[in-house]
C-alpha positions as CSV (number, residue, x, y, z in Angstrom):
1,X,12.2,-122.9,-1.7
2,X,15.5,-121.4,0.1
3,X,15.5,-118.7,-3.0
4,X,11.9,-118.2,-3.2
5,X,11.8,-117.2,0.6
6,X,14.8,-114.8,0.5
7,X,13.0,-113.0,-2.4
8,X,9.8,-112.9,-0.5
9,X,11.9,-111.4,2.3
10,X,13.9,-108.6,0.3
11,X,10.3,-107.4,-1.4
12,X,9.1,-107.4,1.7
13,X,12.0,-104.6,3.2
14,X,11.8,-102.3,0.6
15,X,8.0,-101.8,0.7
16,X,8.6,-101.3,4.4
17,X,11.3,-99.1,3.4
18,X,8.6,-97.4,1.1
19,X,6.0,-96.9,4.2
20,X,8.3,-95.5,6.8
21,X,9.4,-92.5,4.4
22,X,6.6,-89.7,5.0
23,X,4.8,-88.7,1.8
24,X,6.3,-86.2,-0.5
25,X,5.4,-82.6,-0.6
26,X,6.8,-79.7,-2.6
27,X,8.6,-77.4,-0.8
28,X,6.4,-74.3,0.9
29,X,7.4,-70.8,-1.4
30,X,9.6,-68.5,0.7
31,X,8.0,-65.8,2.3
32,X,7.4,-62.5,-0.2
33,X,9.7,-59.9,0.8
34,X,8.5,-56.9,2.3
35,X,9.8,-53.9,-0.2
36,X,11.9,-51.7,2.1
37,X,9.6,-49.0,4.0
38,X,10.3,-45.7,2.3
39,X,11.6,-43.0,4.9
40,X,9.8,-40.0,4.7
41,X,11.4,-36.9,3.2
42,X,12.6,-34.4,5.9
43,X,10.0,-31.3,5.9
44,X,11.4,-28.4,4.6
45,X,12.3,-26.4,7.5
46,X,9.8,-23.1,7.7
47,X,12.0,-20.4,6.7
48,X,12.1,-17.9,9.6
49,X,11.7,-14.6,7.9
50,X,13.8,-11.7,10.2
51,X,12.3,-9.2,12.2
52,X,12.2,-6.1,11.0
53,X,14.3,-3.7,12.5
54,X,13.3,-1.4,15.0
55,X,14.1,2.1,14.1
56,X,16.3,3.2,17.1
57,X,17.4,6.8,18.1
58,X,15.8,9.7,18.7
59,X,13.5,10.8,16.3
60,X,13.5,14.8,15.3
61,X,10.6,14.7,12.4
62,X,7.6,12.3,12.4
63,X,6.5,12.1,9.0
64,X,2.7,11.2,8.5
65,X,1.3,11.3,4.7
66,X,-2.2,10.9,4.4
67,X,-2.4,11.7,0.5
68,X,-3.8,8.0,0.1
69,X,-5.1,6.8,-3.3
70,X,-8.2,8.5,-4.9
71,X,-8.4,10.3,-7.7
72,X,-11.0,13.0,-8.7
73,X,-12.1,13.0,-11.8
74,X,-15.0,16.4,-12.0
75,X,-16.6,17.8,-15.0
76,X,-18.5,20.9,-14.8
77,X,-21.0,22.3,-17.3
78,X,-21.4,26.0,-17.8
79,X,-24.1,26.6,-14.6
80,X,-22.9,25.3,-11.5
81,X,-25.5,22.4,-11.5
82,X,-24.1,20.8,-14.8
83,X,-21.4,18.4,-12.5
84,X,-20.1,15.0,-12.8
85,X,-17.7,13.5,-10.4
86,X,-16.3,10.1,-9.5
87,X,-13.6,9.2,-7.0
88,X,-10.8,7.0,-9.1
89,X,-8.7,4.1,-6.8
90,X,-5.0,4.1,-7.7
91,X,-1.9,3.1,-7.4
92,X,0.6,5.8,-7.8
93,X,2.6,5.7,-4.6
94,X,1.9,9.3,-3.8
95,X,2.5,9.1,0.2
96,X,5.9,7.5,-0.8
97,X,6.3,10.4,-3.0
98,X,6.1,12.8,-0.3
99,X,8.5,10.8,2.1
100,X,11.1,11.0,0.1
101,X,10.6,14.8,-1.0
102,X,10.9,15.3,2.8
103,X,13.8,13.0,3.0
104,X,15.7,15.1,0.4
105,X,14.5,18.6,2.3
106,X,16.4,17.2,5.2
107,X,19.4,15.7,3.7
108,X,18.8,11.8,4.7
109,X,18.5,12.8,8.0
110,X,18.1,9.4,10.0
111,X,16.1,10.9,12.3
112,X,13.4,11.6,10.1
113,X,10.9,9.0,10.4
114,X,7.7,8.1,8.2
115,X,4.9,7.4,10.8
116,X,2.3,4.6,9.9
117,X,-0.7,5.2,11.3
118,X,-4.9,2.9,11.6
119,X,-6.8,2.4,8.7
120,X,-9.5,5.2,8.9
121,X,-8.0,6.9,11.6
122,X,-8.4,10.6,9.3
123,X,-12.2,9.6,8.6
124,X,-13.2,12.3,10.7
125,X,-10.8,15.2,8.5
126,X,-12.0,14.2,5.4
127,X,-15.7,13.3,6.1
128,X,-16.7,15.1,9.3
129,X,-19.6,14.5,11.0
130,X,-22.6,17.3,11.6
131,X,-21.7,19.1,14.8
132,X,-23.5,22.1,16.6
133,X,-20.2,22.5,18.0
134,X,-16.8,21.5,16.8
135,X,-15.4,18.5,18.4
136,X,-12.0,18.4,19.8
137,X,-11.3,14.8,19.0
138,X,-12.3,15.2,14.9
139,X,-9.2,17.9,14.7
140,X,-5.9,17.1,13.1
141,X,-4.0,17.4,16.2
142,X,-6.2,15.3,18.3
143,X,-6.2,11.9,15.7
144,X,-2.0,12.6,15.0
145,X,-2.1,12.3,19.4
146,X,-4.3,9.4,19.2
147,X,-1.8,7.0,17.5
148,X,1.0,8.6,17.9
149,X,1.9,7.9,21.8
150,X,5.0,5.9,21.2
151,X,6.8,7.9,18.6
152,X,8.2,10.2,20.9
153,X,9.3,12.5,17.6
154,X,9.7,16.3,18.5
155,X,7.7,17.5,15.2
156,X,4.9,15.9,13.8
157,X,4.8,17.1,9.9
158,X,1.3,16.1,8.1
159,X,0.7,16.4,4.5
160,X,-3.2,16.1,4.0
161,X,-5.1,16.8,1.0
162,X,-8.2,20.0,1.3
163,X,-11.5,21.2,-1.4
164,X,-10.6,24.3,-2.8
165,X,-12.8,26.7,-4.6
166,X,-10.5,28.8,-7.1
167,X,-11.0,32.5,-7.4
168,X,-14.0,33.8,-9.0
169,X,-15.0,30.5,-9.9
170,X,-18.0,27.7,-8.7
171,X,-15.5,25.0,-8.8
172,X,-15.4,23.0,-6.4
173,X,-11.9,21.1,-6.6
174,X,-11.3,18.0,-4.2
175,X,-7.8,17.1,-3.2
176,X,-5.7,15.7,-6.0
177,X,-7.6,14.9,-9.3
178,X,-8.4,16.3,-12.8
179,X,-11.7,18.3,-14.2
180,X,-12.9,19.1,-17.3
181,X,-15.1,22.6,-18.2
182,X,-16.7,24.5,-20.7
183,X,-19.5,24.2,-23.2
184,X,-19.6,22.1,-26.0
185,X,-16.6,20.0,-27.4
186,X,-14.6,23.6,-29.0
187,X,-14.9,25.8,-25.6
188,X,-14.1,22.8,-23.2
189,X,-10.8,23.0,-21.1
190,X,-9.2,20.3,-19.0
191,X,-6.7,20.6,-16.0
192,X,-4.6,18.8,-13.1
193,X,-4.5,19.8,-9.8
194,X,-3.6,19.0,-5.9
195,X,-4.5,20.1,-3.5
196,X,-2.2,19.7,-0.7
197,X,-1.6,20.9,2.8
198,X,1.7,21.0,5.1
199,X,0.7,20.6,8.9
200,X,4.1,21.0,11.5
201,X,2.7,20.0,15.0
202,X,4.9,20.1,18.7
203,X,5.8,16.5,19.2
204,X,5.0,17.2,23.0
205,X,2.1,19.5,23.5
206,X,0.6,19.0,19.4
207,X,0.2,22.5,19.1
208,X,0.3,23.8,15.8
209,X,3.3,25.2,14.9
210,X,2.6,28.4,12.6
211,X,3.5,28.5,8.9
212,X,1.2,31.2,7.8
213,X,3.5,33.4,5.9
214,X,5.0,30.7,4.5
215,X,1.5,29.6,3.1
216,X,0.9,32.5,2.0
217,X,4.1,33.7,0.2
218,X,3.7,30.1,-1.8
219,X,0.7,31.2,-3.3
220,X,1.1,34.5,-4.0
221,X,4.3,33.5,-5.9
222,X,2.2,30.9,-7.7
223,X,-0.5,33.2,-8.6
224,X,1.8,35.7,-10.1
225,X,2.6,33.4,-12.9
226,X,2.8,35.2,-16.0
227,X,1.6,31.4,-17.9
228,X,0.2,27.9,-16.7
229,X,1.6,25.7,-15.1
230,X,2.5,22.8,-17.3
231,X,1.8,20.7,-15.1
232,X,-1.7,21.5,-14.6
233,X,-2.6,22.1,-18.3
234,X,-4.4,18.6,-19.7
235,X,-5.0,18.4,-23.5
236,X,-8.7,17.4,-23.4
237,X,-7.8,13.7,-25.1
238,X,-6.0,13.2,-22.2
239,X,-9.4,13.3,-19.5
240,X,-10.7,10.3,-18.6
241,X,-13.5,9.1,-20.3
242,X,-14.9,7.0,-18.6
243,X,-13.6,8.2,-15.2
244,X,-12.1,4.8,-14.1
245,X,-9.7,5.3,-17.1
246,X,-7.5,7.4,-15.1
247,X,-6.3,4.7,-13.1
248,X,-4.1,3.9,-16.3
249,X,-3.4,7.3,-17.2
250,X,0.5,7.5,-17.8
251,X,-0.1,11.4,-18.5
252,X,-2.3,11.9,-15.5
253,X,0.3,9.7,-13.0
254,X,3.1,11.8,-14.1
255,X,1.2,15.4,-13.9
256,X,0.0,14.8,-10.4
257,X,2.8,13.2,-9.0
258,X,5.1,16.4,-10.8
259,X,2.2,18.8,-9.0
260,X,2.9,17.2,-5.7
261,X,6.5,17.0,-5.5
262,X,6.9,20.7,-6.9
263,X,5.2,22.0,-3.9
264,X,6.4,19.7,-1.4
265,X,10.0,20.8,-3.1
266,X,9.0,24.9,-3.0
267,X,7.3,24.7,0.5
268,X,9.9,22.2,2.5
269,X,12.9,24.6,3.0
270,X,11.1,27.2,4.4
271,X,8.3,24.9,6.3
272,X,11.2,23.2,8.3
273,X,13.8,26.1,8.6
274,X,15.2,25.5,12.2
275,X,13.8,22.3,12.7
């Protein structure tokens, strides 16, 4: 009975044992790591471009191009009424042409300046308005004065573009272009031309500053030429058909920038003795 009752009482610890421990559970996962927060990239820094540099000193020759970039492609028929004419855009750099003609003229001289001035501003020399009476502020002096108040140059020189109707001739010839005359495809003819004008205007007062015999001895040396100018002879292959062809005209480029530079080059010394 002693044994049977000390059994009974070990049984009965270990399912007391058994009781007190708290049930089992599987461990709890460990927390998913957070992947490491990316810095951002540093932003590129804006690249600061650098001002452009103020021209300093005193400037002797304003230099004001207004050549611009249209090109005039005319045909005429035998009568004066037979015309075709379109106005070409282009690209031929022919204001930086005549910079750096005048450049040359004056030896690099660092006080020759190129003068930028408002789109449009020579609207009213090219296209002028109907007048009864001329009107002061449509005049070459008065639009150079109206942009050019900080400048402070002493001359003003402006190279402008003009019609011109040749000698004994209805042709009617605007600024810098190419035409084509004649009757039928044997008699036709084809030519260059540019038409260019040399204004030198008082930095102070903006008179004009006469160059009339200059002008004048130019042309009389250029109409005594015994032949054509090479320049201005076309081979009629070369006109632009149709006239928005000229844009791409290697032959036409070369001609009238070659036109423009040789009088720039023949008028320059003279134009700006003793400036």
């Amino acid at each position: 009975m002693f044994r049977t009752l000390a059994v009974a009482l070990l049984v009965s610890c270990f399912a007391a044992t058994g009781w007190a421990q708290s049930p089992s559970t599987s461990p709890a996962p460990p927390a998913p790591i957070k992947p490491a927060a990316k810095k951002a990239a540093p932003k590129a820094k804006a690249t600061v471009k650098p001002p452009v540099a103020a021209e300093t000193g005193p400037c002797r020759l304003g230099v004001i191009s207004v050549l611009g970039n249209q090109f005039a492609v005319q045909k005429f028929g035998v009568p004066p009424f037979e015309y075709e004419g379109a106005d070409v855009q282009i690209d031929w750099g022919l204001d930086d042409l005549v910079f750096a003609r005048v450049r040359v003229a004056t030896g690099n001289d660092p006080a020759v300046r190129r003068i930028s001035y408002p789109k449009n501003a020579f609207d009213p020399l090219y296209h002028p308005k109907p007048h009864l009476l001329p009107d002061p502020s449509e005049d070459l002096p008065a639009i150079v004065q109206s942009f050019t108040s900080n400048a402070n140059c002493d001359r003003y020189l402006v190279v402008t573009k003009f019609r011109l109707r040749p000698q004994n001739t209805n042709l009617d010839l605007n600024g810098i272009g190419t035409y084509n005359q004649g009757l039928g495809s044997m008699l036709r003819h084809s030519h260059v031309f540019a038409n260019v004008a040399l204004t030198l205007l008082d930095g102070r007062s903006y008179a004009r500053i006469d160059r009339t015999l200059v002008n004048m001895r130019n042309r009389f040396s250029e109409g005594m030429r015994m032949t054509e100018n090479p320049l201005k002879h076309l081979d009629n292959s070369d006109f632009p058909a149709p006239p928005a062809a000229a844009a791409s005209s290697a032959t036409l480029r070369e001609k009238a920038r070659g036109l423009v530079a040789e009088q720039l080059d023949q008028a320059l010394p003279d134009y700006l003795k003793g400036e």
